[in-house]
C-alpha positions, 0 to 999 in steps of 0.5 A: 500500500505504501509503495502504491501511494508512492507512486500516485504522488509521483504521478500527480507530480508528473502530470502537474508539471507547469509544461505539461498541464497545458498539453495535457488538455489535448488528451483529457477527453481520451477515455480508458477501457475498463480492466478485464481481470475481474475481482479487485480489478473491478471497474478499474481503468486501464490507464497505466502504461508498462516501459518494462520490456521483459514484462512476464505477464507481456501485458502492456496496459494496466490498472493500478491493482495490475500495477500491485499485482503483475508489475511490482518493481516495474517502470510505469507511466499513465498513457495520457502523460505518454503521449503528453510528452511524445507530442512535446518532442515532436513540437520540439523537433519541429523548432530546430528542423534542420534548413538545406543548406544547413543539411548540406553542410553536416553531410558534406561535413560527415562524409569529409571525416568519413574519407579521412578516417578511412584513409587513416586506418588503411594507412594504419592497416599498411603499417601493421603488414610493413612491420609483421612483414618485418618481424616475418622475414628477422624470425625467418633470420633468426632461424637460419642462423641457428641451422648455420650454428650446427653446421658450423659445429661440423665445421670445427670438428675437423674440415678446418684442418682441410682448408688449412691443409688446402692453403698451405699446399696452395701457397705459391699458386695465387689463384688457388690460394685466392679460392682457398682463403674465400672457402675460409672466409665463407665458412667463417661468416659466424664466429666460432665459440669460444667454447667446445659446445656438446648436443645437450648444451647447444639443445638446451640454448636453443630451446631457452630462447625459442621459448622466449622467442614464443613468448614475445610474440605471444605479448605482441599478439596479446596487445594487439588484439587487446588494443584493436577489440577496445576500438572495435567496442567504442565504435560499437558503442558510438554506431548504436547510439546517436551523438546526441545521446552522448552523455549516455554514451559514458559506461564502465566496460569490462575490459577498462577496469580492475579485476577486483571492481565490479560493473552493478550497471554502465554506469554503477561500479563497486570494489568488490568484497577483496582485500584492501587495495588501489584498482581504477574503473574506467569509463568510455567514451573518451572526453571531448578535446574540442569542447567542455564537458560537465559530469558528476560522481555519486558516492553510495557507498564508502567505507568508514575510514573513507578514501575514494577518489574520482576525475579522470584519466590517461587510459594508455598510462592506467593499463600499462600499470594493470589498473593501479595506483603509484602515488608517491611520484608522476606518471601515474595517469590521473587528475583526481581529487579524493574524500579524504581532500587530497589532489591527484595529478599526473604532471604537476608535483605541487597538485600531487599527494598533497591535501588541498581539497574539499573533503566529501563522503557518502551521498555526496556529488562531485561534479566535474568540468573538464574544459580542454581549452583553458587546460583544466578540471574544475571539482564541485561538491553539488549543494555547497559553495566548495571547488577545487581546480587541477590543471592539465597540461595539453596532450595528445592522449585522451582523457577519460572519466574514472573511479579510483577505489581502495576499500572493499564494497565502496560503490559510485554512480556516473551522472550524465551531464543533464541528470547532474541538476536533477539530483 
């Protein structure tokens, strides 16, 4: 019952909104068939509307005594508020229709980059065959030299008293003592160990560095693949959805993060139930360099002794350190500020492990406003008058938002640009 009152509050709230209290006289003679389930649903008004997709009972209209009964826990919303707000999208798409011209720009615009960006990764694809190509033809080297290893061990088991034998008799007769030195010098193409070498010595070699051979390449094929499967999930990310839902874009992916920090949702991660210990998350997409950028962390949950920090980061930097933290010197990829009021910065020591910050804790928002073009971030604790300011120096690397946890079960929130004054 409780739950039930809830969510007529939160509906008369909805549908008493000053933009929607007009609109909604449009649909005010709409009228609601009568619910078919019987007994308590008794001449209840279907007027509900399920937004889950999953609904087991695959039953899109409601009543409220549905809503208790068949969608508890389910997104629901009145038809006559619905249709309220898809009318006042569509009035709003007129407005800002697009004139010819102006779509002539963008997709002479679009198709400009498209070329660009083609050529680039043909360009790239080019590189990588020109190197394995490379790497191809030293293996192929690397090989050979060791069968003329062995053949040179027959070499210096005895046919080099032969060619020294040959010149000796062939002294006095230039051109078969030329013949013969050449013979000698050919031979001599490798040099010959200092060191009498037996077949379980010479075996033992060659295995240890064919293994470290193997395992080179296998680190070349790992990052590789690693680097290219990461591009393949951001341009997913960006085809599925439209720039304009860009601030839905940001999410935490598996492969951008510690081992020990688990993703609840895209946009929720929690240090899991582990030992004490420095692990990033990091979110995708990368922050635009062009333009400014305003995003906030919500903490849910924080450990007593309270150390968490949030901001951005080098992703390149944070994988090569496998996710962690070396905060006593540079370099260690990130600009963040911590609960406890500390400052983190990857370039600048006077901004790095020193307590400059406003402190913060459960509950509490920190929005964040990374500007590229004046070379910072700007922290600010939502409902209080309290910021904070990091420089960043201008790179060529991206920035991406980030989480750094040390407690176990400490649990943050990314909230996207235009939900940051709806908290």
């Amino acid at each position: 019952m409780k739950q039930l009152l809830q969510n007529m509050v939160k509906t008369y709230k909805q549908m008493n909104k000053s933009d929607d209290k007009v609109n909604i006289k449009k649909f005010s003679s709409l009228q609601y068939p009568q619910c078919p389930f019987g007994g308590d649903h008794s001449g209840e008004s279907m007027s509900l509307i399920c937004l889950e997709k999953d609904c087991l009972q695959n039953q899109i209209l409601c009543c409220c005594i549905c809503q208790e009964e068949f969608h508890k826990g389910h997104q629901l919303k009145p038809l006559k508020l619905l249709l309220c707000e898809y009318d006042q999208q569509l009035r709003e798409y007129q407005n800002i229709s697009l004139k010819q011209n102006e779509k002539d720009f963008l997709i002479k615009k679009i198709n400009e980059q498209e070329e660009k960006s083609l050529i680039y990764i043909e360009d790239l694809k080019a590189q990588i065959n020109n190197k394995l190509s490379k790497i191809l033809t030293l293996e192929q080297e690397f090989f050979e030299n060791l069968r003329k290893f062995v053949k040179m061990r027959e070499f210096s088991n005895g046919n080099q008293f032969t060619v020294i034998e040959t010149i000796i008799q062939n002294q006095t007769n230039v051109e078969m003592l030329s013949k013969s030195v050449k013979i000698l010098l050919d031979t001599l193409v490798q040099e010959i160990p200092e060191k009498d070498l037996n077949y379980e010595e010479i075996s033992r070699i060659f295995d240890f560095h064919i293994k470290d051979q193997k395992d080179h390449l296998h680190q070349l094929e790992t990052q590789l693949i690693q680097g290219i499967e990461q591009q393949i999930v951001l341009l997913q990310s960006k085809t599925q959805k439209t720039i304009f839902q860009k601030a839905c874009q940001f999410e935490f992916l598996p492969n951008n993060k510690h081992p020990q920090v688990d993703i609840l949702q895209p946009k929720i991660v929690k240090a899991s139930n582990s030992t004490h210990g420095y692990k990033f998350a990091v979110m995708t997409p990368s922050l635009d360099k062009n333009q400014t950028t305003v995003f906030g962390f919500k903490l849910n949950c924080v450990h007593q002794s309270n150390w968490i920090a949030v901001g951005v980061c080098d992703l390149s930097i944070v994988q090569n350190k496998q996710f962690g933290f070396a905060f006593q010197s540079l370099g260690h990829g990130g600009y963040m500020v911590s609960s406890n009021g500390g400052a983190w910065s990857s370039t600048t020591s006077n901004q790095n492990n020193v307590v400059k910050c406003f402190k913060f804790g459960k509950g509490d928002i920190i929005v964040c406003t990374y500007d590229p073009n004046n070379q910072t971030i700007i922290f600010h604790k939502q409902k209080s008058n309290t910021t904070f300011k990091l420089d960043i120096p201008k790179s060529d690397q991206a920035l991406y938002p980030c989480v750094l946890f040390y407690y176990a079960l400490d649990e943050v929130e990314f909230i996207q640009p235009e939900g940051i004054n709806k908290q």
